[in-house]
MIGU-641730 format. One record per residue (C-alpha): x, y, z; residue in one letter. Coordinates in steps of 0.001 Angstrom, whole numbers. Layout:
MIGU-641730
<east X&north Y&up Z&type A>
...
This chain:
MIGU-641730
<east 37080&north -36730&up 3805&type X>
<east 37132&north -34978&up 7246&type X>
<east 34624&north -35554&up 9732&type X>
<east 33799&north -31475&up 10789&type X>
<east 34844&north -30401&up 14292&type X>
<east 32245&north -29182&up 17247&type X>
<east 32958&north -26047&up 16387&type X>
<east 32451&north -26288&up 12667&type X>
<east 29062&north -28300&up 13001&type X>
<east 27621&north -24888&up 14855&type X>
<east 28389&north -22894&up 12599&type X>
<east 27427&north -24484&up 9026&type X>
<east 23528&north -25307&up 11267&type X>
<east 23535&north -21152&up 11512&type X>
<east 23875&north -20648&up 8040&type X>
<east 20074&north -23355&up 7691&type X>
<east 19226&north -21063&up 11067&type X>
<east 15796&north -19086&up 10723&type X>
<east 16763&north -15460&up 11224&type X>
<east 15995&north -14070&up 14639&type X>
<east 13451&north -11665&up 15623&type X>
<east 15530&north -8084&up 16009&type X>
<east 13342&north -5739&up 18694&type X>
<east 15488&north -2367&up 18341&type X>
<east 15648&north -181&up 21780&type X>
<east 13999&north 3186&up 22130&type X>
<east 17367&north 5974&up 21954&type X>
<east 16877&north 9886&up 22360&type X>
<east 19687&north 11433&up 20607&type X>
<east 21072&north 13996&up 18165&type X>
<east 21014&north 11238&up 15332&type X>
<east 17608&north 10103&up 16499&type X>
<east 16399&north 13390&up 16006&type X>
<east 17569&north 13751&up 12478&type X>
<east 16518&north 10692&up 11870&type X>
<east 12922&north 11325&up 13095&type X>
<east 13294&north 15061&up 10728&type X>
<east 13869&north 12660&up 8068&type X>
<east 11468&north 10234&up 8372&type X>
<east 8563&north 12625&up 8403&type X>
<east 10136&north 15100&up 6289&type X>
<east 9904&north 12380&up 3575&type X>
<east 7003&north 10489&up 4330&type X>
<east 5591&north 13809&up 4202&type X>
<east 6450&north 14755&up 875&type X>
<east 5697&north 11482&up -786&type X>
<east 2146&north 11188&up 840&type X>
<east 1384&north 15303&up 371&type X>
<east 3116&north 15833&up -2972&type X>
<east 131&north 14283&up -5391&type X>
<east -2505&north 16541&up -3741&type X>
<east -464&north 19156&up -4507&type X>
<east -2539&north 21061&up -8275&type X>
<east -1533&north 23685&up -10745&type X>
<east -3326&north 25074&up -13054&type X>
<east -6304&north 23140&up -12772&type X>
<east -4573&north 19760&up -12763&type X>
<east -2351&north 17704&up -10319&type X>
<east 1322&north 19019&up -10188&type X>
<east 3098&north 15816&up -10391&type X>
<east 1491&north 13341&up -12613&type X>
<east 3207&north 10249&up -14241&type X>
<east 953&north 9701&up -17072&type X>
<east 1552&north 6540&up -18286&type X>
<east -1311&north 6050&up -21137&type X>
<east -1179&north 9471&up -22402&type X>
<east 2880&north 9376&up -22099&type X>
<east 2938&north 12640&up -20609&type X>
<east 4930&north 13799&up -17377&type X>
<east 3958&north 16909&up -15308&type X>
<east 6073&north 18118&up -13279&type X>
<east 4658&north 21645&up -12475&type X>
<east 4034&north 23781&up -14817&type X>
<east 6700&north 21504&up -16981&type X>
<east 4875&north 18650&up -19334&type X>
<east 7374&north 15899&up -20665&type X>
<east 6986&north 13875&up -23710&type X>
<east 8921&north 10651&up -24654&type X>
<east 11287&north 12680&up -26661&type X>
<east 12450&north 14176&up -23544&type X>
<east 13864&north 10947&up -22254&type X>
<east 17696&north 12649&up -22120&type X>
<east 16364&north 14595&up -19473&type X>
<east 15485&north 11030&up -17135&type X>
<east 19137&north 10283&up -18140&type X>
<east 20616&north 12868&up -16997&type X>
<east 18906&north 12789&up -13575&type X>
<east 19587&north 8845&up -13064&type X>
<east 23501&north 9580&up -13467&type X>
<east 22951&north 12695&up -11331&type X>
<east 21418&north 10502&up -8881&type X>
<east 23940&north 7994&up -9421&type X>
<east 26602&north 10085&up -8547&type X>
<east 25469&north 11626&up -6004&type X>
<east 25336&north 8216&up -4057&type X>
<east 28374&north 7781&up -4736&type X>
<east 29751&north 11029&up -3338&type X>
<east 27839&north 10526&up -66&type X>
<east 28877&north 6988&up 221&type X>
<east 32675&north 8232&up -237&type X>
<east 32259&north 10766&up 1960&type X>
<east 30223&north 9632&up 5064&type X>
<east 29559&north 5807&up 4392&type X>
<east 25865&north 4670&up 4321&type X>
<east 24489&north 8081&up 5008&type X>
<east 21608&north 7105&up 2312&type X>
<east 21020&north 4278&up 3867&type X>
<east 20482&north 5322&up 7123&type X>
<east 18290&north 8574&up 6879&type X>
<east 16570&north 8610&up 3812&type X>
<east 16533&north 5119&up 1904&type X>
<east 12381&north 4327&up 1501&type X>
<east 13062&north 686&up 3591&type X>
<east 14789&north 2766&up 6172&type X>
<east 12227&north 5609&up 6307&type X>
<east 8811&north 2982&up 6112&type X>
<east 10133&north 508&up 8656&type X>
<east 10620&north 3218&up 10934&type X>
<east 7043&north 4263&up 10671&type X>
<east 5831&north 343&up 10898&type X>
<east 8175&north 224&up 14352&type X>
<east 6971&north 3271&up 15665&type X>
<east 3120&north 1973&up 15039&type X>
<east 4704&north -1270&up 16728&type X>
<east 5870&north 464&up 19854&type X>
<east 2655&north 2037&up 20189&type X>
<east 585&north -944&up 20051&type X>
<east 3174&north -3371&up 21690&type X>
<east 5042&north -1347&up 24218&type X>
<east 8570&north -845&up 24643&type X>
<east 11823&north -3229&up 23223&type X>
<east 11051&north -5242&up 26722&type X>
<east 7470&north -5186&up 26788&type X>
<east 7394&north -6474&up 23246&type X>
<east 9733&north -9082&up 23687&type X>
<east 7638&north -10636&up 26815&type X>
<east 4507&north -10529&up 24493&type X>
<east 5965&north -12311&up 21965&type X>
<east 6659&north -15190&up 24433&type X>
<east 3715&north -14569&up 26162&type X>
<east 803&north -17156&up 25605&type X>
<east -1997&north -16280&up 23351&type X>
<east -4670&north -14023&up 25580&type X>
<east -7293&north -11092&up 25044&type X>
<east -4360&north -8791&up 25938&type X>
<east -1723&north -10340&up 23051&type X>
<east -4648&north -10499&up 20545&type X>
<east -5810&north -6800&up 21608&type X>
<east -2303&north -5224&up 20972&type X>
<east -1510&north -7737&up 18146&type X>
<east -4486&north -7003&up 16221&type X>
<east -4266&north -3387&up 16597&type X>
<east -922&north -3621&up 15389&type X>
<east -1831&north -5389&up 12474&type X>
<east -4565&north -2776&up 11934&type X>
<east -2249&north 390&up 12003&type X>
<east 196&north -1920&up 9338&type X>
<east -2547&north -2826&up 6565&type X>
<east -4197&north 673&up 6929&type X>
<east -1210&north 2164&up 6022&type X>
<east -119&north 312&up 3737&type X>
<east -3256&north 571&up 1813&type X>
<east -2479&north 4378&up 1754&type X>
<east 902&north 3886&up 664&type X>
<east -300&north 1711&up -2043&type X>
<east -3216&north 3978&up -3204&type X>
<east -860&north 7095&up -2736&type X>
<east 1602&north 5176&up -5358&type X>
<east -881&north 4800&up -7746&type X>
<east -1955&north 8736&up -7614&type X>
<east 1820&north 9241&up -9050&type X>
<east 499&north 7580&up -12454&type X>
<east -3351&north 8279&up -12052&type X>
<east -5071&north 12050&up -10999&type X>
<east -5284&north 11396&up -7469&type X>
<east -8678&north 12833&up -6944&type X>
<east -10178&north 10923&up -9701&type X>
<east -8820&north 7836&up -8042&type X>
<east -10840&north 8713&up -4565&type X>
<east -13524&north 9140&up -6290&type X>
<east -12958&north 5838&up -8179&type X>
<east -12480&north 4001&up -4966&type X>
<east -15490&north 5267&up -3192&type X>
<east -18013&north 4655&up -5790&type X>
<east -16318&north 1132&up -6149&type X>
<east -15375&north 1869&up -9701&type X>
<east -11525&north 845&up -9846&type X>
<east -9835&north -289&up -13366&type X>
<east -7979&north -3262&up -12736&type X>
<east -4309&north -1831&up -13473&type X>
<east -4863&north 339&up -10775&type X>
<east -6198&north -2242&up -8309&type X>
<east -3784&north -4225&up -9064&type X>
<east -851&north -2128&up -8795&type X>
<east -2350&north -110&up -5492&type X>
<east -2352&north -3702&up -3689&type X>
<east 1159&north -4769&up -4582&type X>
<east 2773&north -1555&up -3766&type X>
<east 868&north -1683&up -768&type X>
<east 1261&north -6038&up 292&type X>
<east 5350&north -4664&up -842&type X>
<east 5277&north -1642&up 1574&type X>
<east 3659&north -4238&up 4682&type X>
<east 6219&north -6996&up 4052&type X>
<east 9046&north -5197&up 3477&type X>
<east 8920&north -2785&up 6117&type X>
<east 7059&north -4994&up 8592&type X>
<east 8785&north -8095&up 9067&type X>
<east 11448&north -8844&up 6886&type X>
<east 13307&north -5043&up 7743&type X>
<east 16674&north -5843&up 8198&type X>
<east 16814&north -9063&up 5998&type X>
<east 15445&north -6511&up 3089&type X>
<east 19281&north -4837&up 3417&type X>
<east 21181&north -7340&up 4495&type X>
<east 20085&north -10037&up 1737&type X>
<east 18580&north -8510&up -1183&type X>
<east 19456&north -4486&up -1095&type X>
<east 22941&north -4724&up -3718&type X>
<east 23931&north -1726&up -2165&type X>
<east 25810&north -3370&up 883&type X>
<east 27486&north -5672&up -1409&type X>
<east 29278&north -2953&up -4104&type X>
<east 29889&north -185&up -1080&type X>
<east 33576&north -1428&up -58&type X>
<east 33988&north 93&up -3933&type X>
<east 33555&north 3164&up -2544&type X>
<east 34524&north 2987&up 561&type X>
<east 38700&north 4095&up 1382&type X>
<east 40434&north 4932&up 4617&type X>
<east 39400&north 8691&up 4885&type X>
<east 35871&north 7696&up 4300&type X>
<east 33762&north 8554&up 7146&type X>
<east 32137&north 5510&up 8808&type X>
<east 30627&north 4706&up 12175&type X>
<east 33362&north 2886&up 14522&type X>
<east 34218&north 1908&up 17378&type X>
<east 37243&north 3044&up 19387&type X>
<east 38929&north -261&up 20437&type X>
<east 42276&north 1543&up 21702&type X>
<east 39990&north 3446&up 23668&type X>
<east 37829&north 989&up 24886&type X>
<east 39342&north -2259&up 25655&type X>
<east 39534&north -3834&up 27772&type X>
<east 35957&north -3696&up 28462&type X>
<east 33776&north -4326&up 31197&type X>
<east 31635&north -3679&up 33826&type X>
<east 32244&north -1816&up 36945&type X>
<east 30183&north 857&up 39278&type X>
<east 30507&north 4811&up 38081&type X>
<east 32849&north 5412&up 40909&type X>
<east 35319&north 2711&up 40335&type X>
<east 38784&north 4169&up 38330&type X>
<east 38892&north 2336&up 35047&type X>
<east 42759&north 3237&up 34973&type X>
<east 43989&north 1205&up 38362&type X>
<east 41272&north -1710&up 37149&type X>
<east 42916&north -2178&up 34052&type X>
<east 39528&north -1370&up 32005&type X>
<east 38947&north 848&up 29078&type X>
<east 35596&north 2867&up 28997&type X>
<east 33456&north 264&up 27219&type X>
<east 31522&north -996&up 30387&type X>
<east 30523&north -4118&up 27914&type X>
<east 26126&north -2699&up 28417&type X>
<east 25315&north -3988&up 25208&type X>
<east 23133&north -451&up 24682&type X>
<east 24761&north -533&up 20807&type X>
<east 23534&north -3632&up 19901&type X>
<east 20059&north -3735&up 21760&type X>
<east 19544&north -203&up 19501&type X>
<east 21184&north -1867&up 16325&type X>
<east 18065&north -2226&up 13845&type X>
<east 20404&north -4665&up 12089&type X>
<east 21066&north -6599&up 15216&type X>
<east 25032&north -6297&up 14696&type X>
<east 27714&north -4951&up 17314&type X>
<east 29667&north -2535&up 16121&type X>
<east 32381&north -3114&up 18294&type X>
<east 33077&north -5966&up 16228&type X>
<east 34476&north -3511&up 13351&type X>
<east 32877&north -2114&up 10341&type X>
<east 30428&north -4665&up 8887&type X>
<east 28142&north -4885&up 5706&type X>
<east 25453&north -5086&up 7942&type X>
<east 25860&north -1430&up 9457&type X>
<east 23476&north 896&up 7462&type X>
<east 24936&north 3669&up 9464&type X>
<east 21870&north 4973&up 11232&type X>
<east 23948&north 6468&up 14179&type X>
<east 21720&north 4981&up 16636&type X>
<east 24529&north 3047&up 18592&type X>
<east 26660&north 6443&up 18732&type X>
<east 23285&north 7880&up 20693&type X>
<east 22879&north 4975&up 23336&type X>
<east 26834&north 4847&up 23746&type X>
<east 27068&north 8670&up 24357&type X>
<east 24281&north 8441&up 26739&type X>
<east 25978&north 6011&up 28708&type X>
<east 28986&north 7820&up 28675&type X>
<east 27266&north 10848&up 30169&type X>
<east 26239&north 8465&up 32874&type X>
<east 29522&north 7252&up 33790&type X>
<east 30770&north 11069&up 33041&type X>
<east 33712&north 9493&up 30500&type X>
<east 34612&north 11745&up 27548&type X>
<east 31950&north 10999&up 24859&type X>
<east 32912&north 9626&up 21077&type X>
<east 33661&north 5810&up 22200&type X>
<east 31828&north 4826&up 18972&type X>
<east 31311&north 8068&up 16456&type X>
<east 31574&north 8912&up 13229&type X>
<east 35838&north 8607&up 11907&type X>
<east 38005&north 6939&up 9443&type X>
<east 40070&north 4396&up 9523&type X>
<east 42838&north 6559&up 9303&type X>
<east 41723&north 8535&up 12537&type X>
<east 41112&north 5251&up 14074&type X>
<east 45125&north 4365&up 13417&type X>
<east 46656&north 7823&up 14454&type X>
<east 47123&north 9121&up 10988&type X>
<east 45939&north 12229&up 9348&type X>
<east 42729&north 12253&up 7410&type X>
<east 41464&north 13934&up 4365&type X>
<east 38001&north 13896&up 3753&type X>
<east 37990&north 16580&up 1175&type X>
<east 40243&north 14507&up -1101&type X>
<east 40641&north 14007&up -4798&type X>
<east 37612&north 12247&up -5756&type X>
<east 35757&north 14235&up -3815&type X>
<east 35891&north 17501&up -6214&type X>
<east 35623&north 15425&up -8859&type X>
<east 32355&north 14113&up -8052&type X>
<east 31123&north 17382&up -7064&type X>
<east 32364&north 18457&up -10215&type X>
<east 30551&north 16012&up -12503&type X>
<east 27606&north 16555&up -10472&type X>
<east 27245&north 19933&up -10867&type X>
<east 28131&north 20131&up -14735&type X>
<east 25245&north 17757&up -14991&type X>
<east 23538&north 19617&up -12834&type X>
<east 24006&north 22767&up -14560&type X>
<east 23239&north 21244&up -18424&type X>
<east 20309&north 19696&up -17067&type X>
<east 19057&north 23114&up -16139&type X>
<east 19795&north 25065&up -18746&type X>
<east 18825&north 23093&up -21292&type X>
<east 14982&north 22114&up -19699&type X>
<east 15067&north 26493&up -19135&type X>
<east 16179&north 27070&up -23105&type X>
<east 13700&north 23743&up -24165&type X>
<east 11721&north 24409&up -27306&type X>
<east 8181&north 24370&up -26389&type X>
<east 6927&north 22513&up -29533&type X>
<east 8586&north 18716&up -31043&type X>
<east 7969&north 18534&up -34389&type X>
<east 7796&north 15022&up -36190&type X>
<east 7542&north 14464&up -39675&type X>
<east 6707&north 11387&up -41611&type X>
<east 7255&north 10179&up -45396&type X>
<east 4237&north 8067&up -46576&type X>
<east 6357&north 5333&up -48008&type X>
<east 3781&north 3582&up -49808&type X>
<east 3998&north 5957&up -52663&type X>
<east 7248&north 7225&up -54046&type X>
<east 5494&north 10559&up -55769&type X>
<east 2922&north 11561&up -57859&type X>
<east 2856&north 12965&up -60979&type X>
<east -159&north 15350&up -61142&type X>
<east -1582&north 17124&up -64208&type X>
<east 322&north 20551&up -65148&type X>
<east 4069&north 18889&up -65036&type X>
<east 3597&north 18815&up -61239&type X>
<east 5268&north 16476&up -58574&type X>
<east 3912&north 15252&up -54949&type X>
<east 4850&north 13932&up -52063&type X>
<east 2473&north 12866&up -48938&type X>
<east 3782&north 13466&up -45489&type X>
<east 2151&north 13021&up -41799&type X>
<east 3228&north 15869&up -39868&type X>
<east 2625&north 15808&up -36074&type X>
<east 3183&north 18618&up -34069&type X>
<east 3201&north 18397&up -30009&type X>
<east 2390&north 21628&up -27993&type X>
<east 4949&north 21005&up -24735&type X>
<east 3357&north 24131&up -23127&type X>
<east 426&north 23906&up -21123&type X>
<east -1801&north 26467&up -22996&type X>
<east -3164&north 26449&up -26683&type X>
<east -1053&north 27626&up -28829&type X>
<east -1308&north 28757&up -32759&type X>
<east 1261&north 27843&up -34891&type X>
<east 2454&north 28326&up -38881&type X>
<east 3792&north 25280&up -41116&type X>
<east 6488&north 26247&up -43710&type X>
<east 8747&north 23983&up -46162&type X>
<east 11917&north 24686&up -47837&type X>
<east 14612&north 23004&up -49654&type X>
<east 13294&north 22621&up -53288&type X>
<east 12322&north 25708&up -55551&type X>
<east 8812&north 26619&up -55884&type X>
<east 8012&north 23635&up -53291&type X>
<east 4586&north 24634&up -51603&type X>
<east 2276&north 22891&up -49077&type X>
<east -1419&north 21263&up -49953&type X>
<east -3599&north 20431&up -47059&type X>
<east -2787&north 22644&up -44019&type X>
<east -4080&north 25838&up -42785&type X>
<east -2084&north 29224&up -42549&type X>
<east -2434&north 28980&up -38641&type X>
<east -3407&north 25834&up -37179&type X>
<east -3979&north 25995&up -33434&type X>
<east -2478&north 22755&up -30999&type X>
<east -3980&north 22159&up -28038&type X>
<east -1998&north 22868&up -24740&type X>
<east -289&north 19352&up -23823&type X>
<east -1443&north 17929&up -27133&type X>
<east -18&north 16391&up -30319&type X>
<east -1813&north 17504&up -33289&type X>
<east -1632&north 15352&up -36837&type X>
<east -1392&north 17090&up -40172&type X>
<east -1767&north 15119&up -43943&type X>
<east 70&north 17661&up -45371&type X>
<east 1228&north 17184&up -49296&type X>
<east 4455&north 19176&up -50783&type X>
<east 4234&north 19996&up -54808&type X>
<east 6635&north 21338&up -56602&type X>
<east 7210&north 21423&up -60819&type X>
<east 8596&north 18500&up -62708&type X>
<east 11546&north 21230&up -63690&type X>
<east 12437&north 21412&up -59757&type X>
<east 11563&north 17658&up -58653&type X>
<east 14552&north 15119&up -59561&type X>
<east 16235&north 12162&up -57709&type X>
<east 16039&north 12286&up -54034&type X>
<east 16128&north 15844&up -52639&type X>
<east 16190&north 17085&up -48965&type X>
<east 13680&north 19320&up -47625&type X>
<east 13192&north 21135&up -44153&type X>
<east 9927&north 21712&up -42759&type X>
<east 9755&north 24700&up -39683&type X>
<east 7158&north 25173&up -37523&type X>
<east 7086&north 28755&up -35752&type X>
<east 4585&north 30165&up -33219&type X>
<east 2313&north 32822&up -34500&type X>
<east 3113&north 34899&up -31223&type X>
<east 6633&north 34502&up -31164&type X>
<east 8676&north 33141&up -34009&type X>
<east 11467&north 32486&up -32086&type X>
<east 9881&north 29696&up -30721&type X>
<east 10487&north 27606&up -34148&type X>
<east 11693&north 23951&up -34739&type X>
<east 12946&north 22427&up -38111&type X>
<east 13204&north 18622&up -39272&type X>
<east 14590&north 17500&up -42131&type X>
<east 12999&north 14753&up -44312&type X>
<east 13034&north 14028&up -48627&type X>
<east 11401&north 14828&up -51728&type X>
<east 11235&north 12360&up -54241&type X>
<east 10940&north 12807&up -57558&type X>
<east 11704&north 11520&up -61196&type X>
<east 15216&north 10224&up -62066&type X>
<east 16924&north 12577&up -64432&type X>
């Protein structure tokens, strides 16, 4: 066996190494900015969206127990899982369109661990100070001053994420109801329970282990290079361009010295939330957040050099040959997208406001009752999908002369309810034989074209 080499023992200790400490520079930029729209653009809808009521009752509820979904003035049922199936691949598909198109674009403006760890660092830089100032506290021994900013730090962190947790919960639980739970110290234990971890998940994840979240357990930056190709946009580095770096004063010509306009500053990687450099070539690591094309443009402002020394290419570009980012696979995800798109629509627009279930009792084949007549016992459950009472007719067909026992001629169901009818269907001996199938319709009194049919059996003697 070989005995490793100096260099080799280095690097097998960094792979034991506790991970660093990343403090990300403050950047102003054109991607900061966006990135700052979408951070409070989102936050902002997931924190505002469960106060949000209509008709009397919160917009968006996940009801869990009741296995309802309200999504405006649309309630879902069970039955309408296609329609959850049909967003996931949507969804799906989507990611993969933006990932072939412009690289980790999810990742970098609108992934949740993106979006919260940007809030926890901006409640960080107010309490701590700047990259520098933060980085001198750290080392800094323990003092009034350290505890003072440390503690209000922690603060901001656990208040918030106590919000974030109870906002979860409001998703699955009215959100009023669970104020009012919380204030009068009245909290079911699901909902405890469920408000803290979402909330311990929210302080971990986007507090301290940030960039270990996507570069060790997020799957995403494992399966990208799937989806990646060379006219897929990604954020690079312009090594022709740039090397050979290093520094020199503004009014020093980079041409007779040799040097390319990478003045070796470091500005990319002290902005790098990731801690990577970029000039190193495209990495897993890179979430694409555009903040080290910000600090490099800024620096080539300074040093008045053309700016685009790292920006947003293919590897194509990057080699000198043409580039196609409307290519192939691109219209063919947009395609799939928007047929999905477009059935998804159209058929929650032309959905049948009732679901109609019917159920054999299976205990009893039939019954022979007096007067040469056959019955069967069903369970009938009808579910008004519309959010206001509604009054509805029962009818069977299938078998001559088979009538209904047991249910009104109008029966009204509750808006967002499920109504259950013991209904029995008779018929004559002449008419009942072997195993015969029926259809029972239910219609709305109002409007009969809102009607649904489901088939089931009549039993009766064997001829």
């Amino acid at each position: 066996m070989s005995t490793p080499t100096n260099t080799e023992r280095p690097r097998a200790a960094a792979l034991y190494e506790s991970a660093k400490k990343i403090y990300p520079r403050e950047i102003k930029g054109r991607f900061e900015s966006l990135s700052k729209l979408a951070t409070n653009v989102l936050l902002g809808l997931f924190y505002f969206v469960p106060w949000l009521m209509w008709d009397e009752r919160q917009a968006f509820l996940f009801d869990l127990p009741a296995r309802k979904f309200y999504l405006l003035g649309l309630t879902l049922w069970p039955q309408d899982f296609p329609y959850l199936a049909l967003l996931l691949m949507i969804a799906a598909l989507s990611l993969f369109f933006f990932t072939a198109l412009a690289g980790r674009l999810w990742c970098g403006f609108a992934c949740p661990q993106t979006v919260w760890t940007e809030a926890f660092i901006w409640m960080e830089q107010l309490t701590e100070g700047t990259r520098s100032q933060r980085m001198k506290l750290d080392k800094a021994p323990w003092s009034w001053n350290k505890l003072r900013r440390k503690g209000s730090k922690q603060l901001l962190w656990i208040l918030f994420s106590l919000w974030t947790g109870f906002t979860f919960v409001g998703y699955f639980m009215p959100i009023h109801q669970l104020g009012l739970d919380i204030l009068a110290f009245n909290v079911a234990g699901w909902t405890l329970f469920w408000g803290l971890f979402y909330g311990f998940a929210t302080y971990g994840n986007a507090g301290y282990m940030r960039e270990q979240v996507c570069k060790y357990m997020c799957p995403y930056a494992r399966f990208q290079s799937a989806m990646f190709d060379k006219d897929t946009l990604i954020i690079s580095y312009d090594e022709a361009r740039g090397e050979p770096r290093g520094g020199r004063k503004r009014s020093v010509d980079r041409k007779l010295e040799g040097l390319g306009d990478c003045i070796d500053c470091k500005l990319c990687v002290q902005v790098c939330p990731t801690g990577i450099d970029i000039r190193d070539g495209l990495q897993y690591d890179c979430i694409a957040c555009a903040a080290c094309i910000d600090a490099c443009d800024s620096i080539m402002d300074t040093m008045d050099y053309p700016r685009g020394l790292i920006r947003y290419t293919t590897e194509n570009a990057l080699e000198g040959r043409s580039t196609h980012v409307l290519r192939p696979r691109m219209f063919i995800y947009g395609a799939v997208i928007t047929l999905l798109a477009t059935a998804l629509f159209t058929s929650m627009i032309t959905r049948t406001p009732i679901i109609l279930d019917v159920i054999r009792d299976r205990n009893t084949l039939y019954r022979e009752l007096p007067g040469d007549v056959i019955e069967n016992s069903y369970t009938v459950k009808v579910i008004n999908q519309s959010n206001a009472d509604r009054n509805f007719r029962l009818s069977v067909d299938g078998v001559p002369g088979l009538t209904l026992d047991g249910v009104a001629e109008q029966f009204t169901v509750v808006g967002g309810d499920v109504l259950s009818l013991p209904v029995r269907a008779r018929t004559g001996r002449d008419n009942a034989y072997g195993i015969m199938h029926i259809t029972f319709t239910v219609s709305a009194v109002d409007d009969e074209t809102v009607a649904i049919t489901e088939d089931s059996r009549f039993l009766g003697p064997t001829p």
